[in-house]
C-alpha positions as CSV (number, residue, x, y, z in Angstrom):
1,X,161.3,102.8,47.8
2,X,164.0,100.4,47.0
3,X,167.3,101.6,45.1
4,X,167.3,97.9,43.5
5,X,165.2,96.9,40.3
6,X,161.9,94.7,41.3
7,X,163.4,91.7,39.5
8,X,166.9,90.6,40.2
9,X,168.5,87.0,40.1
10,X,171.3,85.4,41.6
11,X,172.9,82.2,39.7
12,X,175.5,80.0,41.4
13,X,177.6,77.2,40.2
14,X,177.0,74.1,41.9
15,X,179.1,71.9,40.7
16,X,181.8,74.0,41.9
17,X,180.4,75.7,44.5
18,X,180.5,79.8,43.6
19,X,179.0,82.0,41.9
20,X,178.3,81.8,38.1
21,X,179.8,85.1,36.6
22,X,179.3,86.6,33.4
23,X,175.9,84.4,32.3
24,X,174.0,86.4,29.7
25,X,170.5,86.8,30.8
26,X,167.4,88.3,28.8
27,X,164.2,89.5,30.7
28,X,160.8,89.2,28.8
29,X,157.1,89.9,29.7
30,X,154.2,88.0,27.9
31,X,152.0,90.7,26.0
32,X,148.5,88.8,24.6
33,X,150.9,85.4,23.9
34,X,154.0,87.3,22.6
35,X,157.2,88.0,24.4
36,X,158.4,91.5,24.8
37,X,162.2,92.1,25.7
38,X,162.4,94.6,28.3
39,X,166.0,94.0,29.5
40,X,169.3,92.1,29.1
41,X,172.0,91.7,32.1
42,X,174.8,89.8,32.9
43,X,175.7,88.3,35.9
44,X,178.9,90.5,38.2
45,X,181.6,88.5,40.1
46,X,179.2,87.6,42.8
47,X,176.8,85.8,40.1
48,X,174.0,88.5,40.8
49,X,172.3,90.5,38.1
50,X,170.3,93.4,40.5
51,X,170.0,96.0,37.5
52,X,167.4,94.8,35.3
53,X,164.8,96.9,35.6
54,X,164.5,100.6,37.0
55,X,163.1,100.4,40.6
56,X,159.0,100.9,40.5
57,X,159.3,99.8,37.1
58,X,156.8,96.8,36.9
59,X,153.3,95.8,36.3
60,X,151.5,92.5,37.3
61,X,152.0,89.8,34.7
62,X,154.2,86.5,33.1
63,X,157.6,87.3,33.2
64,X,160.6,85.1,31.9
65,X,163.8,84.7,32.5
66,X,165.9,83.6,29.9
67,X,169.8,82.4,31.1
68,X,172.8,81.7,28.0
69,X,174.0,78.9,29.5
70,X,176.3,77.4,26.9
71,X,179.0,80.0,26.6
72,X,179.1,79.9,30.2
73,X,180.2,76.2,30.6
74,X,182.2,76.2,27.4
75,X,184.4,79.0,29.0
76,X,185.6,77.1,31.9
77,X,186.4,74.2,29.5
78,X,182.8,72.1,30.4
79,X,180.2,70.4,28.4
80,X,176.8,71.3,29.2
81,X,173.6,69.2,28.5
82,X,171.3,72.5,28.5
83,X,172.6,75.2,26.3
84,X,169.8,77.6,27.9
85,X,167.4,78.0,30.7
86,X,164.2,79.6,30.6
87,X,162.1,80.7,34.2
88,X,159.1,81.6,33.5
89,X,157.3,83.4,37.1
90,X,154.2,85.7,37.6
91,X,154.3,88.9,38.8
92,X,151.2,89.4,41.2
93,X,151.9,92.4,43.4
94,X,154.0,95.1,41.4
95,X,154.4,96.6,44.7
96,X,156.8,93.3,45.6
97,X,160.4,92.6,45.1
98,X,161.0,88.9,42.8
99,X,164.0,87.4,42.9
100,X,164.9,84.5,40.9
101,X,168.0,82.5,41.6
102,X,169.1,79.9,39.2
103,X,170.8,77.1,40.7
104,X,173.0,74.9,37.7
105,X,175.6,72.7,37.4
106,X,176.3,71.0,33.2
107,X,173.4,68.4,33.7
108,X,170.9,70.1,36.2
109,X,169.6,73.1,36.9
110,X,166.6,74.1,39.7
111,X,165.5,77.7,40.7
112,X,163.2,79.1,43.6
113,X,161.3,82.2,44.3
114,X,163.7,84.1,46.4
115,X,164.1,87.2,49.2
């Protein structure tokens, strides 16, 4: 069994290139049309957030992602046109790793199911 928690996420800058350190994140999963927070994070030096979640501690379902994107760009000094980012991803095989990068710069942002 992996060390790692099942769900972990990677952000990176792309406007400047690097990593995005120190974005609050929220984890949530979707109980009968509520959310349920099951974690908060924050991303380390290298913009990862790998500590979410125990490891084996996940059950097929909606999960989301939610990203505090506004402090972020207002501590380097930058406007941002999205305050926050929500990824919302199902979780089909609780067996499986999901990794969710977040790709953002102050007027995009994309993400991708990683490895």
């Amino acid at each position: 069994m992996s060390a790692r928690s099942p769900i972990t996420t990677h952000v990176l800058d792309t406007a400047l290139g690097r990593p995005a350190q120190g974005v609050a994140l929220i984890l949530e999963r979707r109980n009968e049309g509520t959310w349920t927070e099951l974690a908060r994070g924050l991303t380390d030096s290298d913009g990862r957030c790998a500590t979410l979640l125990p490891p084996g501690n996940i059950q097929a379902g909606t999960y989301r992602l939610h990203f505090a994107l506004e402090s972020y760009f207002a501590a380097s000094g930058r406007e941002s046109f999205y305050p926050e980012a929500s990824v919302v991803f199902r979780v089909a095989a609780a067996e499986e790793h999901y990794h969710v990068p977040l790709l953002l710069a102050p007027f995009a942002y994309s993400t991708y199911r990683g490895s």
